[in-house]
C-alpha positions as a printed NumPy array, in Angstrom:
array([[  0.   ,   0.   ,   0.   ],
       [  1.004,   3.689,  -0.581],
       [  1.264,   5.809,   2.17 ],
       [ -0.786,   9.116,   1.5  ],
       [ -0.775,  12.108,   4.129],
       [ -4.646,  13.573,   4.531],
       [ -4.582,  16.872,   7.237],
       [ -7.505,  17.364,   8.766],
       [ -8.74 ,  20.348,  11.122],
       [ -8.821,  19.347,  14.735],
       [-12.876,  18.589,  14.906],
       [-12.728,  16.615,  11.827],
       [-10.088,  14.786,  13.33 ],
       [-11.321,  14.062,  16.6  ],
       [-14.74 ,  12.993,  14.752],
       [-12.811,  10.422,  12.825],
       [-11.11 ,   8.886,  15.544],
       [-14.551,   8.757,  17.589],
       [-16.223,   6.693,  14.865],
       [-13.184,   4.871,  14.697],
       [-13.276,   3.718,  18.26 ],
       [-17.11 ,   3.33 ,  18.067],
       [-16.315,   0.932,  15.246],
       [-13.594,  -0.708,  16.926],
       [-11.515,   0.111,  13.875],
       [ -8.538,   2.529,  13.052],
       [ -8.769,   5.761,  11.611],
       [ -7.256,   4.527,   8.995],
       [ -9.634,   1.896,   7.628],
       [-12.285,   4.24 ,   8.337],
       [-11.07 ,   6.849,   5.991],
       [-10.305,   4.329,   3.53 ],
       [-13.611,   3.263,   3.509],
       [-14.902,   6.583,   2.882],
       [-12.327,   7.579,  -0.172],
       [-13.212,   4.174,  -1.634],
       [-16.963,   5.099,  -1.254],
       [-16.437,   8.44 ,  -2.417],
       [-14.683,   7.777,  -5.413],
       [-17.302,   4.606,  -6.625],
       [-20.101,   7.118,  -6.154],
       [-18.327,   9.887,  -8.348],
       [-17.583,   7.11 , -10.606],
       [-20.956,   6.336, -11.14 ],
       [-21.851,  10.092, -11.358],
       [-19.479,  10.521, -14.123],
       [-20.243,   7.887, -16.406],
       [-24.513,   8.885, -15.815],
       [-23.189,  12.256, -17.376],
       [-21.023,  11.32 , -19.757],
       [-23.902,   8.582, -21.176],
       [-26.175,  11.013, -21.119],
       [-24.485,  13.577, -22.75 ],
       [-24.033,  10.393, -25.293],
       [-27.562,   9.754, -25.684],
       [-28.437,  13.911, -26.198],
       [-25.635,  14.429, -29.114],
       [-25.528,  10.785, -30.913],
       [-26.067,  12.767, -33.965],
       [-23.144,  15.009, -33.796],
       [-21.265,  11.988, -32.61 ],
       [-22.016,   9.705, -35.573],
       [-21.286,  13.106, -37.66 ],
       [-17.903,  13.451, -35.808],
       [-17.127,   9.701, -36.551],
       [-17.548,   9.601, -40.075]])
């Protein structure tokens, strides 16, 4: 794994090593758990756009292609 530093203000902190402790799990895991969750929801996000941006301008798309 690849260490990456994340600063946080002193509430957010403390809130994230609360639910940490009320999970019985690091800090750590928790805040992996969020990025990962975080970044599958924004993936999901992205690709509704982009399809639907697909969908609105197949015509200039099929233009662009030929």
């Amino acid at each position: 794994m690849t260490e990456f530093v994340l600063q946080l203000d002193p509430a957010r902190l403390r809130a994230l090593q609360d639910l940490a402790d009320a999970q019985g799990r690091t800090p750590e895991a928790v805040a992996e758990e969020a990025v990962c969750a975080y970044l599958c929801t924004e993936r999901r996000t992205v690709r509704a756009v982009g399809e639907h941006l697909a969908r609105e301008h197949t015509d200039l798309l099929r233009r662009l292609g030929e």
